[in-house]
C-alpha positions in Angstrom: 19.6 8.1 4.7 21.4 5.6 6.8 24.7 6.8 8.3 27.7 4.1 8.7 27.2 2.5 12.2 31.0 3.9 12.9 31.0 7.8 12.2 33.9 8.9 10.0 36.3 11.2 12.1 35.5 14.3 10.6 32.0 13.7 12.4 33.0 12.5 15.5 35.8 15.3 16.0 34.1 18.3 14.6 31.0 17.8 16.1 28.5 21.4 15.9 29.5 21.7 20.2 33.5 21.6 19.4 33.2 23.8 16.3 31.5 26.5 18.1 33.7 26.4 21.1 37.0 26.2 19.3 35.3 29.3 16.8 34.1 31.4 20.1 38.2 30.3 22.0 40.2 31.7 18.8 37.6 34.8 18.8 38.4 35.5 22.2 42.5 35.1 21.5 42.0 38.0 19.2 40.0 40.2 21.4 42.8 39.6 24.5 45.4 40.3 21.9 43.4 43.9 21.6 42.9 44.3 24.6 46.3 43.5 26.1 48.0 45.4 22.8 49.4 41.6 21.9 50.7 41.9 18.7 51.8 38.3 18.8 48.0 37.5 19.7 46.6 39.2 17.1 48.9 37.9 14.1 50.1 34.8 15.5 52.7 34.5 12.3 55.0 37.4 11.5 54.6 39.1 8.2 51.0 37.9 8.0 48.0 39.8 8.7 46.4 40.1 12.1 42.6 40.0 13.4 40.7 42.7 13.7 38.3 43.6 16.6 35.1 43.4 14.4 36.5 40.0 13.1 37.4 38.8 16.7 33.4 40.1 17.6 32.3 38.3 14.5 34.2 34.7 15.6 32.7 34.9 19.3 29.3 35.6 18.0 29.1 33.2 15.4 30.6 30.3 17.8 28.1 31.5 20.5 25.2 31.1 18.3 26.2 27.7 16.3 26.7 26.8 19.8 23.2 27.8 21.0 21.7 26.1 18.0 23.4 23.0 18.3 21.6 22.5 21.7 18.1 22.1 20.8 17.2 22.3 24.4 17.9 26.2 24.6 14.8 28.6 25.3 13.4 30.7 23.1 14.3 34.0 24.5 18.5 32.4 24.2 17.3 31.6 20.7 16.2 35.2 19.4 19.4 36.4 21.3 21.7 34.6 18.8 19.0 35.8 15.9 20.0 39.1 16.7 23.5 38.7 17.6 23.5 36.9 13.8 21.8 40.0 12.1 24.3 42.3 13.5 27.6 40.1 12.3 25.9 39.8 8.9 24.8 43.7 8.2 28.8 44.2 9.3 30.0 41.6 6.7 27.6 42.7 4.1 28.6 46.4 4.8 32.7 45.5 4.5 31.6 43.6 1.1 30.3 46.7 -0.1 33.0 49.1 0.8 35.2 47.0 -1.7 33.0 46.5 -4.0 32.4 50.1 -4.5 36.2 51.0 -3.8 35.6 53.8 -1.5 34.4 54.0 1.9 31.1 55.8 3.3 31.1 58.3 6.3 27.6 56.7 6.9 29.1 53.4 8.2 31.5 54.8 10.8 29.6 53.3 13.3 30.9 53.2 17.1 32.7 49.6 16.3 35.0 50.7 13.8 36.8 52.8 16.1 37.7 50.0 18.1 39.7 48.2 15.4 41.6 51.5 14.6 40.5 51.5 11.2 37.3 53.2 10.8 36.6 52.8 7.0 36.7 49.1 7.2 34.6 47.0 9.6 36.1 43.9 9.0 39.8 43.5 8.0 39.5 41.5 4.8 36.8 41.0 2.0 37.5 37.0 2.5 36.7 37.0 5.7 33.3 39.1 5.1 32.5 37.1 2.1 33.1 33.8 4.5 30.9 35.4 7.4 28.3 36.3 5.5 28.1 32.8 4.4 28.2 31.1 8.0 25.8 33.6 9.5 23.4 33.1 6.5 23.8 29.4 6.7 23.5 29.1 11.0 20.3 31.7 10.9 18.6 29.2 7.9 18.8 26.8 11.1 17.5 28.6 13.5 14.2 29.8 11.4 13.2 26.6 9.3 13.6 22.9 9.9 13.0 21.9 6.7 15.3 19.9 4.7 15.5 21.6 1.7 16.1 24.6 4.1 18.9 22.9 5.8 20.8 21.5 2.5 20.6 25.3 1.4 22.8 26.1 4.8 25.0 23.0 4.2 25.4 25.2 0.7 26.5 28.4 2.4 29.0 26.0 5.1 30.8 24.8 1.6 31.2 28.0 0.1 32.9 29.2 3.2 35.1 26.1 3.8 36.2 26.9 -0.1 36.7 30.7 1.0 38.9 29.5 4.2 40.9 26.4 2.2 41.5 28.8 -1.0 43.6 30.9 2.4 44.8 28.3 3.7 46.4 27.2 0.3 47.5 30.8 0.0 49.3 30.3 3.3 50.8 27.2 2.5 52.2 28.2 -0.7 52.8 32.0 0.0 50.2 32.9 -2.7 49.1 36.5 -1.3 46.3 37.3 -3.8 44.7 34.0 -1.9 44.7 35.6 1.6 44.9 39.3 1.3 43.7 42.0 -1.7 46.4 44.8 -0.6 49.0 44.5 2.3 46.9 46.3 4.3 44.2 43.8 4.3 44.1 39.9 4.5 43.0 37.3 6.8 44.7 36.1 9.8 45.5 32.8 10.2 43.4 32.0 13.0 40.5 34.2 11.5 41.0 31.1 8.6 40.9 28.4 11.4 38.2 29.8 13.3 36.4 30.0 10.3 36.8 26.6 9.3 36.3 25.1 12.2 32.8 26.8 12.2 32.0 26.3 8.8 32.0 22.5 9.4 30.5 22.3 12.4 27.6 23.9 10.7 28.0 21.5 8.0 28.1 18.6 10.6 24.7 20.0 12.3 22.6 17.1 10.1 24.7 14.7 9.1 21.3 12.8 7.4 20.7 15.6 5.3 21.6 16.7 2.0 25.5 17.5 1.2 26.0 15.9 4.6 24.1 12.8 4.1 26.1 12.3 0.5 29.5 12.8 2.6 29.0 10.8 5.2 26.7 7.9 3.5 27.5 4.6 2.0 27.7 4.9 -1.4 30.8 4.6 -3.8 31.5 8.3 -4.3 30.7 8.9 -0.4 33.5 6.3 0.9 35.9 7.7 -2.2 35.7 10.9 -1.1 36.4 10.8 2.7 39.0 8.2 1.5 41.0 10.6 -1.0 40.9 13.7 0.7 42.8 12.9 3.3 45.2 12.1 1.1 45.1 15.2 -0.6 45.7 17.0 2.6 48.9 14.5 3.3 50.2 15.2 -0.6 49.7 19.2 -0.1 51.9 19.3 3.3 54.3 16.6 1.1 54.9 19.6 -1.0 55.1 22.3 1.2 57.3 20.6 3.8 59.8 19.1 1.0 59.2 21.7 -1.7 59.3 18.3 -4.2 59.0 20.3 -7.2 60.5 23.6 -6.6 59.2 26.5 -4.8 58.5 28.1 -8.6 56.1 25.4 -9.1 54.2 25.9 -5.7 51.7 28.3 -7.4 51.1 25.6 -10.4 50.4 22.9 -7.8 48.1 24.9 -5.2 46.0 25.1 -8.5 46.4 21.5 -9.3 45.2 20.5 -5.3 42.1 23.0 -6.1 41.2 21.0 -9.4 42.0 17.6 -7.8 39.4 19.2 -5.1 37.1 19.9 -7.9 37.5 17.0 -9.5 36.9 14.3 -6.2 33.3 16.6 -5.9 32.4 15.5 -9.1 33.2 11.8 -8.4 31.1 12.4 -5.1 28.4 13.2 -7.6 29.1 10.6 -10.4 29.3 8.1 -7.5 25.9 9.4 -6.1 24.2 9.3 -9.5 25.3 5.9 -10.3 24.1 4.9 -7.1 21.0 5.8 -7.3 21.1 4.8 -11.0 21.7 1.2 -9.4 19.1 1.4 -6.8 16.5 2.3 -9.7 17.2 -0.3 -11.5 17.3 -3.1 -8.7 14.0 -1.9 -7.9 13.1 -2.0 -11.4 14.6 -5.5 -11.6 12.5 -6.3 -8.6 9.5 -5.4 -9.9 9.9 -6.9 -12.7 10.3 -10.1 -11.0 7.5 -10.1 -8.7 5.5 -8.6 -11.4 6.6 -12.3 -13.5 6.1 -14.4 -10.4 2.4 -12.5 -10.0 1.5 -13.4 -13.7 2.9 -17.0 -13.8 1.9 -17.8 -10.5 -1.9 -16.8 -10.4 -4.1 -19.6 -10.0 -6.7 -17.9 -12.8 -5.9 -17.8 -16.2 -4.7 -13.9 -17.6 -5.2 -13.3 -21.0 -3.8 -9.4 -21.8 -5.5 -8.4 -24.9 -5.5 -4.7 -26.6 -8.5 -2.5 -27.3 -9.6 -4.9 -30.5 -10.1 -7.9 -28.0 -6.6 -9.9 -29.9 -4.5 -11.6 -27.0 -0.9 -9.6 -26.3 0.3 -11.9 -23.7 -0.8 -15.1 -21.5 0.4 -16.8 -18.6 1.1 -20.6 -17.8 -2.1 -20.9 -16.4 -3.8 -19.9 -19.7 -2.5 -22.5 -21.5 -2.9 -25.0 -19.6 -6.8 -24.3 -19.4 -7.3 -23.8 -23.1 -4.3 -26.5 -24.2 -3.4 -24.2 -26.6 0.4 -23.1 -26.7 1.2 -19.5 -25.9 2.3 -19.0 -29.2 -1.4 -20.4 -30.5 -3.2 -18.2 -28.1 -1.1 -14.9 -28.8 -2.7 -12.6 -31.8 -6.0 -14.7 -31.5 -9.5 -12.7 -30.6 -11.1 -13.9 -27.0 -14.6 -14.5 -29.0 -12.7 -17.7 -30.5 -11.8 -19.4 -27.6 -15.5 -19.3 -26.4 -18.6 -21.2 -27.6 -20.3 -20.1 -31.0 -23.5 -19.7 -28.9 -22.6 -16.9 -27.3 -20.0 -14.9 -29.0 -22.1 -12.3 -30.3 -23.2 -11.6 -26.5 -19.5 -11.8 -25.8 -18.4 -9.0 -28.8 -21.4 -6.9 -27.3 -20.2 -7.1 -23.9 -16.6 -6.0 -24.8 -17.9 -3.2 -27.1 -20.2 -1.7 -23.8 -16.8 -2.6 -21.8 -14.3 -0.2 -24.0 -16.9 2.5 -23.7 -17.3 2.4 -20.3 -13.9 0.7 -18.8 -14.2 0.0 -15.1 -13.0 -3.3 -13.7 -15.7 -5.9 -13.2 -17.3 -9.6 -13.8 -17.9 -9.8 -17.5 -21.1 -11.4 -18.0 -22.4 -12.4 -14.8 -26.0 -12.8 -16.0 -24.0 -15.2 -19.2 -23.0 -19.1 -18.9 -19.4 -18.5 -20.5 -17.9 -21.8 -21.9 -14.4 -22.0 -23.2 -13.9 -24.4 -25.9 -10.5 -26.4 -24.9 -8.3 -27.6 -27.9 -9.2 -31.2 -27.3 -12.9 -30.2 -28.3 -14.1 -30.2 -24.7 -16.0 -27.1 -23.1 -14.7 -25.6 -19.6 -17.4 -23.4 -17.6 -15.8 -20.2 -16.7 -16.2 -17.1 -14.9 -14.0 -13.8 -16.4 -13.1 -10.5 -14.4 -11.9 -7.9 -16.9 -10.1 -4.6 -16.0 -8.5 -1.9 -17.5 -4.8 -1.1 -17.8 -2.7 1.7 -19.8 0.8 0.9 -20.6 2.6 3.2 -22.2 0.1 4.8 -24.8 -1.7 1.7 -25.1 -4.6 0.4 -23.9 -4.9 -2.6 -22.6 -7.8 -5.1 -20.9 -6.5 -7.7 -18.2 -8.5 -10.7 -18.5 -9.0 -13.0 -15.4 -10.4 -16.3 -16.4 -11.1 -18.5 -13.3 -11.9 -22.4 -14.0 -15.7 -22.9 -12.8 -16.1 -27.0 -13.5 -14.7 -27.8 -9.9 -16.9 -25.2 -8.3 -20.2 -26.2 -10.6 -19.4 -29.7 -9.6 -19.3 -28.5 -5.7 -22.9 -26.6 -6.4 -24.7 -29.7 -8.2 -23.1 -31.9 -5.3 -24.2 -29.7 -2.2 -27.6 -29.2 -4.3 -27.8 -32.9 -4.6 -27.0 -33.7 -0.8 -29.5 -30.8 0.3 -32.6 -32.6 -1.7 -31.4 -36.2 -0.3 -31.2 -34.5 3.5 -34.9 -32.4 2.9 -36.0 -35.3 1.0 -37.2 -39.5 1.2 -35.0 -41.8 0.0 -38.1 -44.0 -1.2 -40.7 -41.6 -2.3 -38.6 -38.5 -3.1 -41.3 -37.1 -1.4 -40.3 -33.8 1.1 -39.3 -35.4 4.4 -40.9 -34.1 7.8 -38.1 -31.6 8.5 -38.7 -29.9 4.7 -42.6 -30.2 5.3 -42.5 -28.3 9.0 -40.0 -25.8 7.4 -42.4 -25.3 4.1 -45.6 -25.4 6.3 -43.7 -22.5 8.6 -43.2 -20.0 5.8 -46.3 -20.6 4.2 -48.2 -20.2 7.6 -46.7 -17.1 7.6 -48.0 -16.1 3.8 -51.3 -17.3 4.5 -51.5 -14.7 7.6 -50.5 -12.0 5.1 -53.3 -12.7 2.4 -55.6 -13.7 4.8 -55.6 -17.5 3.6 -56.5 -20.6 4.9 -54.0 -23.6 5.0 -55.1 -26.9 5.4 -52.9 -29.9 6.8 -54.0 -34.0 6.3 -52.6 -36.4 8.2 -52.8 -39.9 6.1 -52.5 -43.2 7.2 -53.1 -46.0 4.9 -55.1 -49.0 6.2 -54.2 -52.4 6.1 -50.4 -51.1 5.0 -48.6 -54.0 7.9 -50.8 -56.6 6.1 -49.2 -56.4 3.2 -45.3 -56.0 4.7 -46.3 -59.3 6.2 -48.1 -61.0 3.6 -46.1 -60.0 0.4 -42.6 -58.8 1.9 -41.0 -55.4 2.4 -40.4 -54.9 -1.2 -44.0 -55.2 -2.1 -44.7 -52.8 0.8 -41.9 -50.1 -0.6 -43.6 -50.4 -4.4 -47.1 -49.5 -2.8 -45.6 -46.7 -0.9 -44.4 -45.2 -3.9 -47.6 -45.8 -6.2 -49.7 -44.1 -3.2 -47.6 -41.4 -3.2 -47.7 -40.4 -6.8 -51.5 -40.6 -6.5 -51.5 -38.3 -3.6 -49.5 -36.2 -5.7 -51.1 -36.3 -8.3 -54.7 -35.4 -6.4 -53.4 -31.8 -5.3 -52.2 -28.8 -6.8 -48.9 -27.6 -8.0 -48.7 -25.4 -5.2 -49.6 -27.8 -2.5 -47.0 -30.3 -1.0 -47.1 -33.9 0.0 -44.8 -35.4 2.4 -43.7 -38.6 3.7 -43.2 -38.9 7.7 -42.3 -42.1 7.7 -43.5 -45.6 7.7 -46.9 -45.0 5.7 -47.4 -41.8 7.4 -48.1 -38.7 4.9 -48.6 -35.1 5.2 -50.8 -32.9 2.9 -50.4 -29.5 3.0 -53.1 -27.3 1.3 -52.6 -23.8 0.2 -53.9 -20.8 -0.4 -57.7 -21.8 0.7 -60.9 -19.2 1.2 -62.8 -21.6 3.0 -62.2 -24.5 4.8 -64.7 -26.5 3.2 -62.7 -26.0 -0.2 -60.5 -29.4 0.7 -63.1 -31.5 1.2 -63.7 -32.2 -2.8 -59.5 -33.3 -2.5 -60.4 -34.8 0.2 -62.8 -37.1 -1.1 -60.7 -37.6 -4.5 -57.8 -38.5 -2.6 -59.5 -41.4 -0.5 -60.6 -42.2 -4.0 -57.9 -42.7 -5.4 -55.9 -44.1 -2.1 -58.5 -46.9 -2.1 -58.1 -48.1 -6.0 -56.1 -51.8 -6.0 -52.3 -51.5 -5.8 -50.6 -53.7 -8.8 -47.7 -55.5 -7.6 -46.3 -58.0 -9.0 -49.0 -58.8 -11.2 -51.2 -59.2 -8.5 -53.8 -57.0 -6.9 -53.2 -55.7 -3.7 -56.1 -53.6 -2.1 -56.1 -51.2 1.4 -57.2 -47.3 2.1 -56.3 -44.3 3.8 -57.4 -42.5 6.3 -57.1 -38.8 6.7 -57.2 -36.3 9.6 -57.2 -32.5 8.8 -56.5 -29.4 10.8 -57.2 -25.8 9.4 -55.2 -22.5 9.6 -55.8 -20.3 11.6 -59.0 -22.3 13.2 -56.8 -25.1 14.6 -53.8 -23.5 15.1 -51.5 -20.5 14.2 -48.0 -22.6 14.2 -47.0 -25.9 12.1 -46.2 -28.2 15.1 -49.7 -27.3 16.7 -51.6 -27.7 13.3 -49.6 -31.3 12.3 -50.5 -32.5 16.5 -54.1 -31.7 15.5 -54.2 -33.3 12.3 -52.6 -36.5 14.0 -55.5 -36.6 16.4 -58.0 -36.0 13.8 -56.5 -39.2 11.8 -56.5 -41.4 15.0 -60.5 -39.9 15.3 -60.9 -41.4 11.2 -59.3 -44.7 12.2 -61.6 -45.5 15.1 -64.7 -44.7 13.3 -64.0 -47.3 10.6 -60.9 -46.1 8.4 -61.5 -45.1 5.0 -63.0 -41.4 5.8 -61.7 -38.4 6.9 -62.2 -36.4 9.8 -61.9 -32.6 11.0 -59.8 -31.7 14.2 -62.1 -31.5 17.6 -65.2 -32.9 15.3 
């Protein structure tokens, strides 16, 4: 609770400080008007009553101790002090309240004290003033023992009823109404008894201001700033009719009860204009919400589809339609399985069946190709998050559907530029990058099963001959014929690469000998050597191979393709058309 950045006077004047001092100085008149037999001290108004010693006592302590509160800096032992000094006041306050309650007076209670006041079957002189003291002690001790706030709007609580107490006297003063200041002449309360009083009821009131009864008083709201504006007015129109007697002084009774019901009545506006306060607040924030709950909904980028426990669509967003191009009144009332492909809506009805038994929120179908069928006839890819959601008594399933042709598009291009950067242009064969990188991890699988992996290096002879003779496009046709025959002479498992230029790379898996390649080998300089037809014409050259072996030749895939290059140069100058073994 936010007080007003300028404090309303009755905060800045009766501060808890002022209170208590003012309280402890008008105590201490009526203890020097004992004590100096001041009978002007002790009544202050002729004909009215005057303050008793116990009542004098009472003000002093209860000023000392809303003083000693109000300074949080006080020790503990200063602290218990006032606890004490507050349990004494109250057992005398409580005690006068039982002597008039019961009518009669108890030898019991002649305590020491009494004696002083020179009236020892009464402690304190008037049942208001116990009844008002019982109330401020109550309230100040609730401060001193518990700092919680329900605790402290309980002691606001007790600092109203007294202020009612002290203004019902004050009233009676104003308008000569006895019965409000005084049960029998011999009792009453003295004016400045109703001051002090007063003065220390608010300043307990005024001891958290951003609390409770306090925080309503001094806050912003409607019945807040009508309240501290009326009552001074109130105050104004009661002097009006005491000081000019408007009416009559045999309607001054009548209108000291009309100033308590207009009292009355400007609390209850206080609390009309505090519920209709917070009435407004709820529903601004409900307002809010509802807007931000609208701009969530409308504004997501994925389609929501609400639909209730039978799978039938409650409510859509824009997004929604514009994915299907259905309207929202099209989509509303129809079941999800319609909007999705016929090949998989039986999947879909057992998915949502498994869904409703066990609700949690998650991807529906991961392991399923969903495809929505648009209203135009075309089929969207899509991926849909479903969670549950109750509202009201009814359950509902909140349906993201996310548009997956942009991102499927994204995949088949990145998939498509990874084969052309692994890959040759010409051949499609693996290019040496992908080759060193598939001949690393299958290096490392040979080691584990204990294989041998065999690596050819292939030149083809006679390959510049034919660039020269017949033109680069002759030469590009017979690289791609001799590398579908190399293909074609090893296994599934086993890879072929182009290096470049007529440059290839065998790799050989899985071997238990080394001798097992030389039958592919053999077929491959076969087949290498058979004529080339281009063109309708003829064209004839051969290969020659050089081979390392895992792990004889090497343990890593740079070493083993260096040793298979030196084999091949070994092929070449023995007369091409053969193969040869590294470091044979």
């Amino acid at each position: 609770m936010s007080l007003p950045e300028r404090k309303p006077l009755l905060l800045r004047w009766f501060t808890p400080r002022f209170s208590a001092a003012a309280t402890m100085g008008l105590g201490v008149i009526g203890l020097v008007g004992w004590a100096a037999d001041s009978q002007r001290l002790r009544v202050l108004l002729d004909g009215f009553p005057a303050m008793s010693v116990n009542t004098a006592l009472s003000l002093v302590l209860c000023g000392m101790c809303l003083f000693i509160i109000g300074d949080r800096t006080r020790s503990g032992a200063i602290r218990r002090f006032a606890e004490t000094a507050l349990i004494l006041v109250g057992i005398t306050s409580l005690l006068t309240l039982a002597e008039y309650l019961l009518g009669d007076t108890w030898e019991i209670l002649h305590v020491p004290i009494q004696l002083l006041a020179k009236r020892p079957a009464i402690l304190i002189s008037s049942p208001h003033t116990a009844f008002a003291v019982t109330f401020v002690v109550v309230g100040i001790f609730i401060h001193t023992r518990s700092p919680d706030q329900r605790m402290v709007v309980l002691a606001q609580a007790f600092a109203l009823t007294a202020l009612g107490v002290t203004l019902a006297v004050l009233v009676g003063y104003l308008f000569s109404i006895e019965e409000f200041y005084r049960i029998t002449p011999e009792t009453g309360v003295a004016l400045h008894t109703c001051a002090g009083l007063t003065l220390c009821a608010v300043g307990l009131f005024n001891l958290r201001p951003d609390v409770g009864f306090a925080a309503l008083f001094y806050g912003n709201s409607i019945g807040s700033h009508m309240l501290r504006t009326i009552l001074p007015g109130v105050g104004i129109f009661v002097l009006f009719i005491y000081f000019f007697d408007v009416w009559g002084a045999q309607f001054a009774q009548t209108q000291a009860y009309a100033v308590s019901f207009v009292l009355i009545l400007l609390v209850a506006l206080l609390a009309l204009g505090h519920a209709a306060r917070h009435m407004n607040n709820l529903e601004a924030l409900k307002q809010i919400a509802q807007e931000q709950y609208m701009e969530l909904f409308e504004g997501n980028p994925d389609a929501i589809l609400v639909t209730d426990a039978r799978g039938r669509i409650t409510q859509v967003n824009a997004q929604a339609e514009s994915l299907c191009g259905y309207s929202r009144a099209e989509l509303v009332d129809k079941r999800v399985e319609e909007l999705v492909a016929p090949h998989i809506r039986e999947r879909l009805l057992q998915l949502r069946s498994t869904f409703q038994q066990h609700p949690h929120s998650r991807t529906l179908g991961s392991d399923l190709d969903i495809v929505i069928l648009c209203r135009d006839g075309s089929e969207c890819p899509v991926s849909i998050c479903v969670r549950p959601a109750t509202i009201g008594q009814q359950q509902l399933n909140i349906l993201s559907v996310r548009d997956m042709r942009e991102h499927k598009e994204m995949t088949r291009q990145l998939e498509q530029l990874s084969h052309i950067a692994g890959h040759d242009s010409l051949t499609g064969l693996p290019n040496r990058r992908l080759m060193e990188d598939l001949l690393t991890h299958s290096l490392a699988s040979a080691e584990r099963n204990s294989k041998h992996v065999a690596v050819c290096y292939c030149d083809l002879d006679g390959f510049k001959r034919i660039n020269d003779n017949f033109g680069h496009q002759a030469g590009d046709a017979v690289l791609i014929q001799a590398a579908r025959r190399m293909e074609k002479c090893v296994r599934q498992e086993d890879a072929v690469a182009r290096f470049g230029g007529d440059e290839f790379l065998i790799m050989l898996l899985d071997l238990n000998h080394p001798e097992d390649i030389i039958p592919v080998i053999k077929k491959l300089l076969e087949r290498l050597a058979e004529p080339y037809v281009i063109e309708g014409q003829d064209l004839h050259l051969t290969g020659s191979l050089g081979v390392s072996v895992y792990p004889e030749h090497g343990s890593e895939a740079n070493i083993l393709i260096s040793h298979a290059d030196e084999a091949l140069y070994a092929a070449k100058r023995s007369g091409k058309n053969q193969f040869r073994f590294f470091g044979t």
